[in-house]
N, C-alpha and C positions, 0 to 999 in steps of 0.2 A: 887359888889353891885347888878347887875340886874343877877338872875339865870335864866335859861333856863333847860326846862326838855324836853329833844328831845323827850320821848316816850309818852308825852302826847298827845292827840288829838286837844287841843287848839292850833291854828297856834301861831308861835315864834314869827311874829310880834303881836300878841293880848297880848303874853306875857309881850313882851317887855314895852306893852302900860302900862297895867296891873303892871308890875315893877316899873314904873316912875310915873304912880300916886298914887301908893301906899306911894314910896320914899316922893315924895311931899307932904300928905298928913300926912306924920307924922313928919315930920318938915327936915327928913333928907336931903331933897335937899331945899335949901332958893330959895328965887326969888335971880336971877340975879347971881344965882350961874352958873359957866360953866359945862357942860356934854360933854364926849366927840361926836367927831366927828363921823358922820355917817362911815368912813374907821377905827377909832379905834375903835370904838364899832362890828364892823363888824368881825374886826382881834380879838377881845378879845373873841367872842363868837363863834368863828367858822363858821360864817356863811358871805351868799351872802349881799353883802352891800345894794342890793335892798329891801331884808327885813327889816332893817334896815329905808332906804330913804322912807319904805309905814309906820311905827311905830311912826317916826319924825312928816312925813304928820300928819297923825290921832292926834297925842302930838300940829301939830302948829295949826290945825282947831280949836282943843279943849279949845284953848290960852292957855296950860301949857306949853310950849316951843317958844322961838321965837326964830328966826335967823337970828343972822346979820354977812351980808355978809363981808367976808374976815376977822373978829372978831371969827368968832363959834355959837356955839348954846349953850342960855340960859334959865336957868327955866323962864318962865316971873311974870313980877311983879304983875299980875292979878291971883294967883294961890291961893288966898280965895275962888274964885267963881270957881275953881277947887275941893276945898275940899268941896264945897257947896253940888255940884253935886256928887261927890264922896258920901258924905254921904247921900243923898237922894239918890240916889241908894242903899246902901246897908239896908236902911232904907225899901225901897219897897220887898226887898229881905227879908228880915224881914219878912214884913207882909204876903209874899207869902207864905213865911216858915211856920208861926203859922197857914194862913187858913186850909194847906195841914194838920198838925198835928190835927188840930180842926175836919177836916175831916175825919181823922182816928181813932176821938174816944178819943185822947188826951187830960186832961181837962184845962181849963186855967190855975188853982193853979198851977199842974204841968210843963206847960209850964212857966209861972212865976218862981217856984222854979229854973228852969233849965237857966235861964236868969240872976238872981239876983246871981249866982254861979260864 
């Protein structure tokens, strides 16, 4: 479920984050669904589990994870306001994207065309 591409520049916990809200985000992981553990997600992706225990962090801040102790770690039931934010950011991402193209001379039909595709 979560890939990992060791020769990107993005750190592997950004990925990781980046993996799980995405997951959330498109229905794949439910609220209250379990994810594995910081030690098997560690062992499945080859890596240090502290990477890992910083990915979970940033995932419980965000409220798309919550963990309860000696149970595991769940998506949490608040992960509307996960996908709220999800897509308000890619939404600003957007409008980044078009000024830059606006900037280069790009016209908006054609940004439009390239949208509505």
């Amino acid at each position: 479920m979560i890939n990992i591409d060791y020769n990107s520049r993005t750190p592997i916990y950004e990925q990781i984050v980046a993996s799980i809200e995405n997951l959330v985000a498109t229905g794949v992981l439910e609220p209250n669904t379990q994810i594995a553990s910081i030690r098997e997600l560690a062992i499945s992706l080859s890596i240090n589990p502290n990477t890992v225990k910083k990915a979970y962090d940033i995932l419980e801040s965000k409220n798309i994870i919550v963990s309860k102790s000696t149970k595991g770690t769940f998506i949490s039931e608040n992960v509307n306001e996960a996908k709220k934010a999800k897509i308000a950011q890619l939404f600003l991402t957007l409008d980044k994207t078009i000024t830059e193209l606006e900037t280069l001379g790009v016209s908006k039909t054609e940004i439009s065309k390239k949208i509505t595709k």
